[in-house]
Structure formats: C-alpha cells, structure tokens
VOKOLBA-163774 format. One record per residue (C-alpha): x, y, z; residue in three letters; residue number from 0. Coordinates in nm, 4 decimals, decimal comma, always signed. Layout:
# residues N
x	y	z	rest	nr
X	Y	Z	ALA	NUM
...
This chain:
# residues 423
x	y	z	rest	nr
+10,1208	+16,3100	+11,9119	UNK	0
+9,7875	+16,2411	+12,0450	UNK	1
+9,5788	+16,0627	+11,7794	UNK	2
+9,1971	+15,9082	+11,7667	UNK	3
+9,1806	+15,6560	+11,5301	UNK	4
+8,7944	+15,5938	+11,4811	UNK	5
+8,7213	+15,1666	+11,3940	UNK	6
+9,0250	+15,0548	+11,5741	UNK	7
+8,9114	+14,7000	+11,5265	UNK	8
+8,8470	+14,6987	+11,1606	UNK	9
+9,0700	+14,5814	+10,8750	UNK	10
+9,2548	+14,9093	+10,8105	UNK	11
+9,2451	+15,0409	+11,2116	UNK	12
+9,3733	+14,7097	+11,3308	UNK	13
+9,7023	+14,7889	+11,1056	UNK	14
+9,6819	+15,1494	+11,1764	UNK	15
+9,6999	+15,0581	+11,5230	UNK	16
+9,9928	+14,8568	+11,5446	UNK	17
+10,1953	+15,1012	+11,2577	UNK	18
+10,0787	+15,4115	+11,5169	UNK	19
+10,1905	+15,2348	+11,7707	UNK	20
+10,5108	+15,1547	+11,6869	UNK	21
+10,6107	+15,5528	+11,6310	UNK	22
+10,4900	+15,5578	+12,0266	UNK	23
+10,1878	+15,8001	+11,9164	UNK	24
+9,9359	+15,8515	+12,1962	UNK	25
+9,6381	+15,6940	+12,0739	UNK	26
+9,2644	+15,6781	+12,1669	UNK	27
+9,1006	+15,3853	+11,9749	UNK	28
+8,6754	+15,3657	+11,9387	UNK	29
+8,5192	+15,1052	+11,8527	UNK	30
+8,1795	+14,9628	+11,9063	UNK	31
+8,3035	+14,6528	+12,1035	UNK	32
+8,6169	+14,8324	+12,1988	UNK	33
+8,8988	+14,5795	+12,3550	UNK	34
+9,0022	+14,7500	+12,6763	UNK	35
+9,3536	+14,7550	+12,7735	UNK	36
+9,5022	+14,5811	+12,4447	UNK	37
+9,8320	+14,7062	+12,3741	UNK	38
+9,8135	+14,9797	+12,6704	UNK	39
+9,6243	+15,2182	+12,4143	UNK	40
+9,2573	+15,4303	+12,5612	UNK	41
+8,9921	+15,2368	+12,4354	UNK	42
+8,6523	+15,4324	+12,4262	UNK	43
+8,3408	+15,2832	+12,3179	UNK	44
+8,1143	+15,4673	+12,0776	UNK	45
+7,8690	+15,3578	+11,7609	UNK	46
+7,8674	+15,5014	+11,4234	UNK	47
+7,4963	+15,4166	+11,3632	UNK	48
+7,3999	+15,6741	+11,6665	UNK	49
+7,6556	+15,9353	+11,6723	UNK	50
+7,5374	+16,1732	+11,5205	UNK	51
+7,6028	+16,4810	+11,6762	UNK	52
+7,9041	+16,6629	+11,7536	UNK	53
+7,8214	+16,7104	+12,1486	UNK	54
+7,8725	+16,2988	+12,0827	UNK	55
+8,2523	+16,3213	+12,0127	UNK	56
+8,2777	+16,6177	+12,2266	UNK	57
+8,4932	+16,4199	+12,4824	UNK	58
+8,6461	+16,1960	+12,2642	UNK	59
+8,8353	+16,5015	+12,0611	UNK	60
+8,9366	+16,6864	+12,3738	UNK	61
+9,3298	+16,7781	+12,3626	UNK	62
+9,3434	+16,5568	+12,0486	UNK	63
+9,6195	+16,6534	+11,7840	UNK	64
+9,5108	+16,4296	+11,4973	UNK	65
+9,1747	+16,2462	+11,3727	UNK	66
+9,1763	+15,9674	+11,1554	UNK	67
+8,8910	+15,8172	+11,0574	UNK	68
+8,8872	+15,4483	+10,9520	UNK	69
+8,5344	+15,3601	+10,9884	UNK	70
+8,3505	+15,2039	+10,6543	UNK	71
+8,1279	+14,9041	+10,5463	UNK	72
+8,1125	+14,7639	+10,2118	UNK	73
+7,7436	+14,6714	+10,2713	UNK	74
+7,4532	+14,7582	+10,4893	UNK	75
+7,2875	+14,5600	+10,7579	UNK	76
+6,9412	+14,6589	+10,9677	UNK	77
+7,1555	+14,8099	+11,2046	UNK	78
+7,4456	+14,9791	+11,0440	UNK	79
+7,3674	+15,1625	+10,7165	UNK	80
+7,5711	+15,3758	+10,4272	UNK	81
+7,3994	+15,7130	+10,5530	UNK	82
+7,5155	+15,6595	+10,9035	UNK	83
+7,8252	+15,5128	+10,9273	UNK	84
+7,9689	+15,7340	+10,6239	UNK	85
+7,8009	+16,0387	+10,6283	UNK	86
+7,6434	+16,1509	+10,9460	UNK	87
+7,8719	+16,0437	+11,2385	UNK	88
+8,2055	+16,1218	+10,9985	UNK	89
+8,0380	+16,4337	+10,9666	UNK	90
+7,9497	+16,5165	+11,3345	UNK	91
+8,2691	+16,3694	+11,4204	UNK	92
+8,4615	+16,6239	+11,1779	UNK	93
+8,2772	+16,9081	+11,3200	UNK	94
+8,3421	+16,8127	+11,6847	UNK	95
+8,7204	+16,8211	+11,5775	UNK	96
+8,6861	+17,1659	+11,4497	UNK	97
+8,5488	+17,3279	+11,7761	UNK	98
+8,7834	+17,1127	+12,0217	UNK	99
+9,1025	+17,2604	+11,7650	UNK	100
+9,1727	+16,9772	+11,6016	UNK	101
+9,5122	+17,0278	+11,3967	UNK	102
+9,4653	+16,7706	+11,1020	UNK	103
+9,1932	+16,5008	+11,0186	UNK	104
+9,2403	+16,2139	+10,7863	UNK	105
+8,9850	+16,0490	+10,5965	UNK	106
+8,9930	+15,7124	+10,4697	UNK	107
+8,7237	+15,6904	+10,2085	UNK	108
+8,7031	+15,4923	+9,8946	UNK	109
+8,8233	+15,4775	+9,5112	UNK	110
+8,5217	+15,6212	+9,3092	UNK	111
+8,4483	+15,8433	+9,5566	UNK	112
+8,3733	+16,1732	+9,2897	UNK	113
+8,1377	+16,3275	+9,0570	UNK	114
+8,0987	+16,0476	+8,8582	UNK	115
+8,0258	+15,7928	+9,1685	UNK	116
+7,6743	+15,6575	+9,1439	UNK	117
+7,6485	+15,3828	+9,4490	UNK	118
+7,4664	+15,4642	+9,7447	UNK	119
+7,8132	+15,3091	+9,8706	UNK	120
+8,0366	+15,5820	+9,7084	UNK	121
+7,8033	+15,9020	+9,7237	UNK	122
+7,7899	+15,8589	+10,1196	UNK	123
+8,1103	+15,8335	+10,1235	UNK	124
+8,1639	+16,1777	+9,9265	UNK	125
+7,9299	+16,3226	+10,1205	UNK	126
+8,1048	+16,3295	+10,3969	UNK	127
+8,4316	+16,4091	+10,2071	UNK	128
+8,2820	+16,7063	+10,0912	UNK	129
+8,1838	+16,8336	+10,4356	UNK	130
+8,5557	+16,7688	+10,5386	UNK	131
+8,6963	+16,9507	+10,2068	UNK	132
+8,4617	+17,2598	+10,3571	UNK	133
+8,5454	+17,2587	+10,6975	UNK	134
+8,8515	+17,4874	+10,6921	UNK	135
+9,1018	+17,2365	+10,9116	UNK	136
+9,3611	+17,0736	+10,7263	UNK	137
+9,2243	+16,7674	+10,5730	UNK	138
+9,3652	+16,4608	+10,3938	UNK	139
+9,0916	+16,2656	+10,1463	UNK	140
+9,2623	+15,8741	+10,0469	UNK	141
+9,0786	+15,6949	+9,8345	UNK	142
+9,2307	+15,3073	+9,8236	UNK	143
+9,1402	+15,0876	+9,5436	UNK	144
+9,0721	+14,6660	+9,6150	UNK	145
+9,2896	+14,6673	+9,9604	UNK	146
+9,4590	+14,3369	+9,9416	UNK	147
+9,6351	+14,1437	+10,3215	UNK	148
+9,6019	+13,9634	+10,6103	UNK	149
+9,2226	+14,0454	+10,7816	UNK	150
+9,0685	+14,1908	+10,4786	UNK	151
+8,7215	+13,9834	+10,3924	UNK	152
+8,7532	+14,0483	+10,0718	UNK	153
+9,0756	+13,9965	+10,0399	UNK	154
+8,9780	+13,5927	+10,1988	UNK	155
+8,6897	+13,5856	+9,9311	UNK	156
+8,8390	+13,6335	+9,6628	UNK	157
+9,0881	+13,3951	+9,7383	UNK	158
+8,8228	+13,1021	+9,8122	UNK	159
+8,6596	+13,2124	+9,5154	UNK	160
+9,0597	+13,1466	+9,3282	UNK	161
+9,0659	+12,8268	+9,4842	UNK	162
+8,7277	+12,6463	+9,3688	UNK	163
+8,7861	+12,3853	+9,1654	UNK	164
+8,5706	+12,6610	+8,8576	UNK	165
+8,5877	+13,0288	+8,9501	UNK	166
+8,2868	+13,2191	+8,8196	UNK	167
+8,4205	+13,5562	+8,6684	UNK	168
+8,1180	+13,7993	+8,6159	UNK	169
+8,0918	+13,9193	+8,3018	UNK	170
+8,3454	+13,9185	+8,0582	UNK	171
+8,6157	+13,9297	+8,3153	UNK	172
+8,7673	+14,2246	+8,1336	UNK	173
+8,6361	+14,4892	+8,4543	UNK	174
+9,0045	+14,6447	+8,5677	UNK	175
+9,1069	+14,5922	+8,9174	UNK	176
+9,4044	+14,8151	+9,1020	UNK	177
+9,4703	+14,5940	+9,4578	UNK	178
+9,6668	+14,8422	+9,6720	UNK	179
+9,8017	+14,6705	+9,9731	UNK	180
+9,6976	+14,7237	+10,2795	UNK	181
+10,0570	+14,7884	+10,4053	UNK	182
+10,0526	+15,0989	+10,1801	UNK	183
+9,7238	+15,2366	+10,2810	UNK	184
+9,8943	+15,1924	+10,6461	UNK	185
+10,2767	+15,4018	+10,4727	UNK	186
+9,9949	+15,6899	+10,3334	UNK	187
+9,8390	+15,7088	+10,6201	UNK	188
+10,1577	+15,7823	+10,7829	UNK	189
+10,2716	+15,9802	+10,5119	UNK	190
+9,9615	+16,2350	+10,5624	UNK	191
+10,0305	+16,3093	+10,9380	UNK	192
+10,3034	+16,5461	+10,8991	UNK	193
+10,3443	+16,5909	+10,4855	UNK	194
+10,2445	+16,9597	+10,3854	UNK	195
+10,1704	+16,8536	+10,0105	UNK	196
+9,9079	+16,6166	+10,1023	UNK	197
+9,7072	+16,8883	+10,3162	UNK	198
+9,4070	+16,9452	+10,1194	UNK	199
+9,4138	+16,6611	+9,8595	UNK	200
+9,1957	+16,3976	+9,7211	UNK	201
+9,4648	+16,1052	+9,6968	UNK	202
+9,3409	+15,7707	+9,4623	UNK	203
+9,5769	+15,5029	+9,6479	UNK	204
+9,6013	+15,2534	+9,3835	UNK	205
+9,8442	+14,9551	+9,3218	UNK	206
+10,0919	+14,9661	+9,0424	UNK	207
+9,9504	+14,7088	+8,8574	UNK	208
+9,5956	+14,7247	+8,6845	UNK	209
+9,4868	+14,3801	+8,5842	UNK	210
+9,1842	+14,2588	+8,5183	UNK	211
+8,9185	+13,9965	+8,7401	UNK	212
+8,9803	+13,7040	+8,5550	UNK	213
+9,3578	+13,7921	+8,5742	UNK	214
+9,3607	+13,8209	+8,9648	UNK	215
+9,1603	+13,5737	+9,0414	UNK	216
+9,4147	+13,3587	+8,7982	UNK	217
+9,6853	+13,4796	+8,9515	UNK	218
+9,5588	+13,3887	+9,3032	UNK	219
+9,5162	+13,0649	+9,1636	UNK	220
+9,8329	+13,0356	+9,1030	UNK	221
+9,9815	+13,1772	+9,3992	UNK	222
+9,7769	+12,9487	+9,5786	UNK	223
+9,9738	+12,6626	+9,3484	UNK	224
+9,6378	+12,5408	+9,2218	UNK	225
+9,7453	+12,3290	+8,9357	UNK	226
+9,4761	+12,4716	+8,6751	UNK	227
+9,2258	+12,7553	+8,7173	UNK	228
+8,9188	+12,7180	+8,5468	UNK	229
+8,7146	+13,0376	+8,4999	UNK	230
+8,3011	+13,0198	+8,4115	UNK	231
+8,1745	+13,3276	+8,3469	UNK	232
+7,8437	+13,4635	+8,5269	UNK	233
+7,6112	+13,6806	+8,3303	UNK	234
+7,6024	+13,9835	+8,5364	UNK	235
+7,1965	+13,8974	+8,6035	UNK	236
+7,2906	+13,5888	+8,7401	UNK	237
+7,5424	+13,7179	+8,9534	UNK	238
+7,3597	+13,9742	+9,0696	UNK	239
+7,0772	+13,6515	+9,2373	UNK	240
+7,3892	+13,4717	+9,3740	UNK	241
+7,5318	+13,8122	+9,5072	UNK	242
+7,1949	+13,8572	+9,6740	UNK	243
+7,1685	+13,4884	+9,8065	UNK	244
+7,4987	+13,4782	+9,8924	UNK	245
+7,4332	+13,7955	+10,1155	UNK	246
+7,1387	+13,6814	+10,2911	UNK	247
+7,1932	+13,2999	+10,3471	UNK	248
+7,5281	+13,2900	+10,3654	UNK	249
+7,7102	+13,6582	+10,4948	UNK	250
+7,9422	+13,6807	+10,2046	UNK	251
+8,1097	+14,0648	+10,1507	UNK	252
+7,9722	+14,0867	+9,8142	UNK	253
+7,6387	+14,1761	+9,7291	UNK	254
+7,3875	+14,2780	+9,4613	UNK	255
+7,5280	+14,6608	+9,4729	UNK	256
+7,8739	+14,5221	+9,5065	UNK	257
+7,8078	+14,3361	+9,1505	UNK	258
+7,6726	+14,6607	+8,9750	UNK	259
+7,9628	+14,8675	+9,0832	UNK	260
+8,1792	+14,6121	+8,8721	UNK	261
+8,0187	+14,6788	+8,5899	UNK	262
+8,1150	+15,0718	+8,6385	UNK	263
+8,4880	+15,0028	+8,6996	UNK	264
+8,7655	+15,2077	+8,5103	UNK	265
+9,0736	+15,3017	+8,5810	UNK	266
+9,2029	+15,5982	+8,7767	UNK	267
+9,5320	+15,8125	+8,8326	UNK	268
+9,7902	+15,7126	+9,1084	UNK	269
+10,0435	+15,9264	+9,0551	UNK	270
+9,9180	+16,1944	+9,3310	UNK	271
+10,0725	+15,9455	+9,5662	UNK	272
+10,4293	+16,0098	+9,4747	UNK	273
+10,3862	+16,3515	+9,4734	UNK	274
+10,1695	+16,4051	+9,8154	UNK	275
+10,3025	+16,0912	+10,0115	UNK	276
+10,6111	+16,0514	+9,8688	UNK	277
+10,6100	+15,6993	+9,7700	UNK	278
+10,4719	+15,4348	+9,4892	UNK	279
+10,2357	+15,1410	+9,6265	UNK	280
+10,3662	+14,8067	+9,5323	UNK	281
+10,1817	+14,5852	+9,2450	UNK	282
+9,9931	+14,2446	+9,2964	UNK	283
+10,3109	+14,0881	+9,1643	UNK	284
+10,5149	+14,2111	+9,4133	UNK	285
+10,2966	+14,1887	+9,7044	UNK	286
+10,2090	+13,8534	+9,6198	UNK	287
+10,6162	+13,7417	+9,5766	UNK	288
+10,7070	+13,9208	+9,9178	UNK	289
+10,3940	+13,7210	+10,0628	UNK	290
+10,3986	+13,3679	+9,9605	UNK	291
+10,1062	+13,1345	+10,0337	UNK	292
+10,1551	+12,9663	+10,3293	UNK	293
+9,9555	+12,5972	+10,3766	UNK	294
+9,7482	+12,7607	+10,6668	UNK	295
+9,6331	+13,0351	+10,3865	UNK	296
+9,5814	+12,7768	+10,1417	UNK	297
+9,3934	+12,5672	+10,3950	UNK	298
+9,1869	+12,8369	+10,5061	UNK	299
+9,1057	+12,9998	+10,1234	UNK	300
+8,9727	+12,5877	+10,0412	UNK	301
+8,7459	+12,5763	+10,3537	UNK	302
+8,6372	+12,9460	+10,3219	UNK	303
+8,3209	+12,7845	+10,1764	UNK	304
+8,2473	+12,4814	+10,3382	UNK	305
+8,1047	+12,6429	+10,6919	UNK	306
+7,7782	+12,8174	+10,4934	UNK	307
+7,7292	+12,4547	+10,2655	UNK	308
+7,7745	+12,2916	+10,5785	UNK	309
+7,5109	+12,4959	+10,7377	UNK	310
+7,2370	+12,4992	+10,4629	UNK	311
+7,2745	+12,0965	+10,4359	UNK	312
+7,2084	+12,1092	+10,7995	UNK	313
+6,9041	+12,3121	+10,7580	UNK	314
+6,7863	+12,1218	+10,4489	UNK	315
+6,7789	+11,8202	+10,6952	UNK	316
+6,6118	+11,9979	+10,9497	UNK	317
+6,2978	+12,1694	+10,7585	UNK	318
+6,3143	+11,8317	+10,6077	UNK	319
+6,2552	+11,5791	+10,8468	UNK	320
+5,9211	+11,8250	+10,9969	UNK	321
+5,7826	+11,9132	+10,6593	UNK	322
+5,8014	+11,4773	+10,6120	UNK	323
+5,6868	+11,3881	+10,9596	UNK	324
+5,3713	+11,6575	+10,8820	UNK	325
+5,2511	+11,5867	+10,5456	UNK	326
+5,4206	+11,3113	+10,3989	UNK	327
+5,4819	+11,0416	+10,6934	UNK	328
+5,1844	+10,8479	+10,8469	UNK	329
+5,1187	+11,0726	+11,1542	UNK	330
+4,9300	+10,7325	+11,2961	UNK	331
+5,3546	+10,5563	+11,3226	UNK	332
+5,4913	+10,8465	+11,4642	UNK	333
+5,2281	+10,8374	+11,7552	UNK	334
+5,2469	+10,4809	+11,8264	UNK	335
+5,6799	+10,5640	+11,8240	UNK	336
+5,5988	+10,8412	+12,1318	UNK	337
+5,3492	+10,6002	+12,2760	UNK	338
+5,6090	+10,3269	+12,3094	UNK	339
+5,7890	+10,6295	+12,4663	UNK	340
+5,5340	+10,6661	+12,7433	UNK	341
+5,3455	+10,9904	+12,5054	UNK	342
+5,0214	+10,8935	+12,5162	UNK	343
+4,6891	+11,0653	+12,3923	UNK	344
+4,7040	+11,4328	+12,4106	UNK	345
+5,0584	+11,4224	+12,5169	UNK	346
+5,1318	+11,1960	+12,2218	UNK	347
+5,0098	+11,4801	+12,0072	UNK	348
+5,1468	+11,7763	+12,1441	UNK	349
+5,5022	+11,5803	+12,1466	UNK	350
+5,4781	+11,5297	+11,7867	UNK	351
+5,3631	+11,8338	+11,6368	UNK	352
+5,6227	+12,0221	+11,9155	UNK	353
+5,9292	+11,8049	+11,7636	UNK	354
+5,7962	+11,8778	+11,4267	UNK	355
+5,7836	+12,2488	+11,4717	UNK	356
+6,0739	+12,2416	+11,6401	UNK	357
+6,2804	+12,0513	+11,3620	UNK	358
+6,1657	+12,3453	+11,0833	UNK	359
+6,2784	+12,6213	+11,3439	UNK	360
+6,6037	+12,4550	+11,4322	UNK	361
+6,6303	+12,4449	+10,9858	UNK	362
+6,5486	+12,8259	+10,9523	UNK	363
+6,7590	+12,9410	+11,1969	UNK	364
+6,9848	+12,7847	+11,0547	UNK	365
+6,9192	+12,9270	+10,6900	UNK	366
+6,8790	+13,2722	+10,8486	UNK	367
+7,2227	+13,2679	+11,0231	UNK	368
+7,0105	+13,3000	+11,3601	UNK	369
+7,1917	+13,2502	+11,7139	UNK	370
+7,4620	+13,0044	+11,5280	UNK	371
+7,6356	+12,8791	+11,8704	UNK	372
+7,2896	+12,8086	+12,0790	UNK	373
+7,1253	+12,6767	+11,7427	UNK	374
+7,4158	+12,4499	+11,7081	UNK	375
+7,4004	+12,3566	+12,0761	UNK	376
+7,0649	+12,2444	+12,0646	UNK	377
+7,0667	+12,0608	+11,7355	UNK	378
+7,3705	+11,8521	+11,9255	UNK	379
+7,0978	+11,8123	+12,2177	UNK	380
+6,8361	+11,7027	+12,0154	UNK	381
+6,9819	+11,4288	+11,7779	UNK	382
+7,1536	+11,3312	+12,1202	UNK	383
+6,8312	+11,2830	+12,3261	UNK	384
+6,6657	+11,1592	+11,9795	UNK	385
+6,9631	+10,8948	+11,9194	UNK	386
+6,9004	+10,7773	+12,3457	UNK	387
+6,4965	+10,7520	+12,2722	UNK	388
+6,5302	+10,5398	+11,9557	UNK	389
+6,7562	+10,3321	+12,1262	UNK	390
+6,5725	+10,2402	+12,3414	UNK	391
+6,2308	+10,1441	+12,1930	UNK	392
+6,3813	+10,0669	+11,8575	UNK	393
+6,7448	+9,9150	+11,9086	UNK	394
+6,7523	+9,7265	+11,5772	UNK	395
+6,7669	+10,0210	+11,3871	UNK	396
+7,1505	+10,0254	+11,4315	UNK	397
+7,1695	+9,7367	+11,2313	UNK	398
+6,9268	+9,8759	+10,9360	UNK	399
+7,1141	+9,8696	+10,6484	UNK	400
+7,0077	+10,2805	+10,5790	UNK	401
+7,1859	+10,3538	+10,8951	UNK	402
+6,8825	+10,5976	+11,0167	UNK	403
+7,0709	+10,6153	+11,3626	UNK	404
+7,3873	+10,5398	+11,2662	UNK	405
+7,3877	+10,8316	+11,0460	UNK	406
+7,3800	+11,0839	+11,3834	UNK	407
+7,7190	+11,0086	+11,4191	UNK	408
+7,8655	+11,2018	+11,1542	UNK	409
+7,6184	+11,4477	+11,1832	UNK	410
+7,7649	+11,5715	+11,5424	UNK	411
+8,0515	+11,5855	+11,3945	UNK	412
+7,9280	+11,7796	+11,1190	UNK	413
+7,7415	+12,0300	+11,3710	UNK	414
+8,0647	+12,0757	+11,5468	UNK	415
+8,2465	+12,1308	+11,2272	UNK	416
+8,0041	+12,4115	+11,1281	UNK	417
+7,9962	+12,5683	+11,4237	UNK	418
+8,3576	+12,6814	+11,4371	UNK	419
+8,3779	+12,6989	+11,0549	UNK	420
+8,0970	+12,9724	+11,0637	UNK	421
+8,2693	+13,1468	+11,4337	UNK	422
C-alpha cells in the first residue's frame, strides 16, 4: 500500500515510520527538514505553517492509497501556530486527498478533542476533525491521552521533573492522567488501515491505568530508583509564571496553556479501542516493567535540567560583568587597563564601551536562546583573547587569591558543557 505519512520526523511519525516500514508499505514521508534517502523511503519537503491549500498537496496525494496525518505541536512558536499546523493545512491536506481518490485518511489528533474542549490547543484540533468527519472518505479520528516512550519531550520532562531532588506537583496533585504508550498509538494506527469498525470513529486511546500527577511522577521516581520522592506542590498561579518562564527562557514543552488544561482534566472512555482496533493499550505499570530504566535514561532524566541553568548562569555573568564595568566600576581603571594594551584616547573609549556592549549582548542571547552554537563560540573566543590580554599586562593576577583569571578555566569548560547539553 502506498501511504503519506505527514511529520515523518516527529515523535509519533518517527515510530510510524519504522512500524510502516516493517509491513514493506510504500511510503512518502513530509517533513519540513525532510531526511532524504533514510531508510530508502520518498522524502518530500513541505511546511504546515504555509500549506494551506489543496493545489499544495496536489502532488504529494497523487496515486496515494492511505493518508495519515501525524503532524501536531503542543505549543505555538512565531512561526508555527495552533490555527495552521492543526486546522488549515490538515484541512487542505484532507481535501486534496478527496479529489486525488484517496481511499482512507487517518487522523492523529488529541484526547479532549470534543464539545467540551476549551484550549485554543484542542478546538484547532477539532476543527479540523470535524472537516474530516464531513468529508465523505473513510476517516479514522484517534485521540491519545499523555503518550509515554523513547523521543517523546514530554515524556523526558516529566521524568527530569521525577528525578529532582523536590518535584513540584501543581495543584493538589489529584488532576487524573491516562499515559498511553506510544507503541500502542503506533498498534492503532495499524489497526485503522484495514479495520472496517474503526471507519468513521472518534477513538480516545487511553492507557489502562488512570493515576493521578503526583502518582506518576512518584512512580517515575521510583522507576528511576530514586531513593525518596519528595513532592511540593505549586499553586496553580505560580505554576502558571514558571510555565511561562520556563517557556520563554528556557524551551521547556509545558507552558502557561499547558498548566490551565490540567486544571480541566477528567477522565474519558477507552473501551472504543477494543471494539474498533481490536486490542487494550497497556498501563504505566506495565509499560514501565517491560521498559526498565536504563543508567543512560537515568543519566539523561538528572541532566535534563542542567543545560538551561547552565546557560542562564552564563548569561547572568555576562550582562553582569557590562552592567559593572558601566555603572558600577571606575571607567578611569578600565581605560588605563586598554591603555597598557596599546588603546589609547578615542580608541581607549570605543574599546571599552564596545567590550561592554558586547558582554550584555553575548548575556541576552544567551537568555533569549539566540544562535546557541555561534553565541557559545564566541563567548569561548572572547574569555580566550580576554585570558591572553590580561596575561600579558597583568600576569600576577593568576596568583590573586579570587582567581579572576583562573576562574576562565572552568568556565570553557562550562561553555562547552552547555553547548551540547542545550544541542
């Protein structure tokens, strides 16, 4: 069967992928950054956040059997957004498969996704659900709860979160939580390409096992053979100011919108997946026994953190040092440093207030998550060049006792560190 499987390179398509490909399915993979060649598949390139038209997927569709669609983000950026990603292109993409005879698409949308969904998050999502429910091809809706496995972000955050030495549960910690795992999204998936009974269904793909946060993030805790877990709990207006400076300083895949939706959890139906797919997903018990913690996990889930604390100390230092050397330091010692340099006069000056200026950028680029690899780059150049120049016109300051140039050796190594911690 010929199959396009839209965001190939995302958490569910990369699975999809390699499940697809093992039942020797002829597949066409998009993807914005689409990696030509890998595993001998057609790799097209195309972008959510512009395709918006069905003339757009009008070659893509041709003599295709089967559309899946596995595109979704759990928050917006400036360039990809709810509206576009899950309502517009899904929806151009969906018509586009109706004209070029598509026989059956599949749409991977979200738990929550009904008339009682309130997040911009959720009604894009059944937006474009709807449009598929009215299109008159066969249609499969799944809806997975919390996906749980290997390459899901949250998935990694939530274990960090399990690992910290306190976890901060929002709330009361009582919200209930259905992890599905992502190996059963992949079986219903499957399931829908041929099953009759799942033609024209809305199917909630939900783990066996509700539980609630404080529970999972306990019992990643212990999976993770932490020796005590140690839950704070967060007012939810609290959380919702670490959610949002977590998002913007620091990338994390939970937001301000991510909090309020946790306050409107509740538990739905899975038994449409026995009935329609012909199976039962797994619980968090059993997933997490057939998956054991391995010391690169555990590793991994206790230094999920440190690249964005890493980062901020480094931009601390940065903003700093120029906000000191311009308001606080005696300018007059700083010029006479540059003059011993050979920066005299107006060179002097422009030297100084350049390095200055140049410090605070270096510190908000940092903050801003701005050009990581060429910030980091230059921040090694810098204290490199600065370490040489000190040197040279001051060489007892490697024997000061507050190690001013002494301390530039573990902060290369702490550059370094950050850089491939944040990659």
């Amino acid at each position: 069967m010929r199959i396009l499987v839209t965001g190939a390179t995302g958490f569910i398509g990369r699975h999809l992928v390699q499940a697809l490909g093992r039942q020797h399915h002829d597949l066409v993979l998009t993807s914005r950054t689409p990696k030509a060649g890998t595993g001998g598949h057609d790799w097209r390139t195309i972008d959510f956040a512009k395709a918006h038209s069905p003339d757009d997927w009008r070659d893509l569709v041709e003599n295709i059997d089967l559309v899946i669609n596995a595109v979704g983000i759990f928050k917006p950026t400036r360039s990809q957004s709810f509206v576009a990603l899950h309502d517009r292109a899904p929806r151009a993409l969906f018509e586009a498969s109706k004209r070029a005879g598509v026989k059956r698409i599949i749409q991977i949308s979200a738990l929550g996704t009904d008339e009682s969904a309130t997040s911009a998050y959720h009604l894009s999502k059944q937006r474009a659900d709807d449009a598929l429910a009215r299109l008159g091809v066969e249609w499969v809706v799944l809806r997975p709860s919390l996906i749980i496995g290997d390459g899901g972000e949250s998935w990694r955050f939530f274990k960090a979160l399990a690992s910290l030495p306190v976890t901060p549960v929002i709330g009361d910690g009582t919200q209930p939580l259905q992890p599905v795992a992502i190996e059963d999204v992949t079986k219903a998936v499957l399931a829908s390409i041929h099953r009759p009974e799942a033609v024209g269904c809305q199917i909630n793909l939900v783990g066996a096992e509700c539980v609630t946060l404080e529970t999972y993030f306990q019992t990643l805790s212990k999976w993770q053979h932490h020796s005590k877990f140690r839950p704070v709990p967060i007012p939810y207006g609290l959380a919702e100011v670490l959610a949002g400076a977590g998002h913007l300083f620091a990338d994390m895949p939970f937001d301000r919108q991510a909090v309020n939706m946790l306050k409107e959890t509740r538990v739905f139906e899975g038994k449409d997946c026995q009935s329609k797919l012909g199976f039962s997903p797994m619980g968090l018990t059993q997933f997490l026994s057939q998956n054991p913690a391995s010391k690169e996990e555990r590793s991994a889930a206790s230094l999920y953190f440190l690249g964005p604390v890493l980062r901020i100390a480094l931009a601390f230092m940065w903003i700093t040092a120029g906000v000191v050397s311009l308001f606080f330091y005696p300018v007059e010692q700083s010029l006479a440093l540059l003059a011993r340099l050979g920066f005299t006069g107006t060179m002097g000056v422009m030297a100084f207030y350049g390095a200055v200026l140049l410090d605070i950028f270096i510190g908000l680029s940092l903050l801003m998550r701005f050009r990581i690899r060429q910030i980091a780059i230059l921040q090694l150049g810098l204290i490199v060049v600065y370490t040489v120049a000190l040197s040279w016109v001051a060489p007892m300051m490697w024997a000061d006792p507050f190690g001013p140039l002494v301390k530039n050796i573990p902060i290369l190594v702490s550059i370094l560190i950050m850089q491939k911690l944040e990659e």
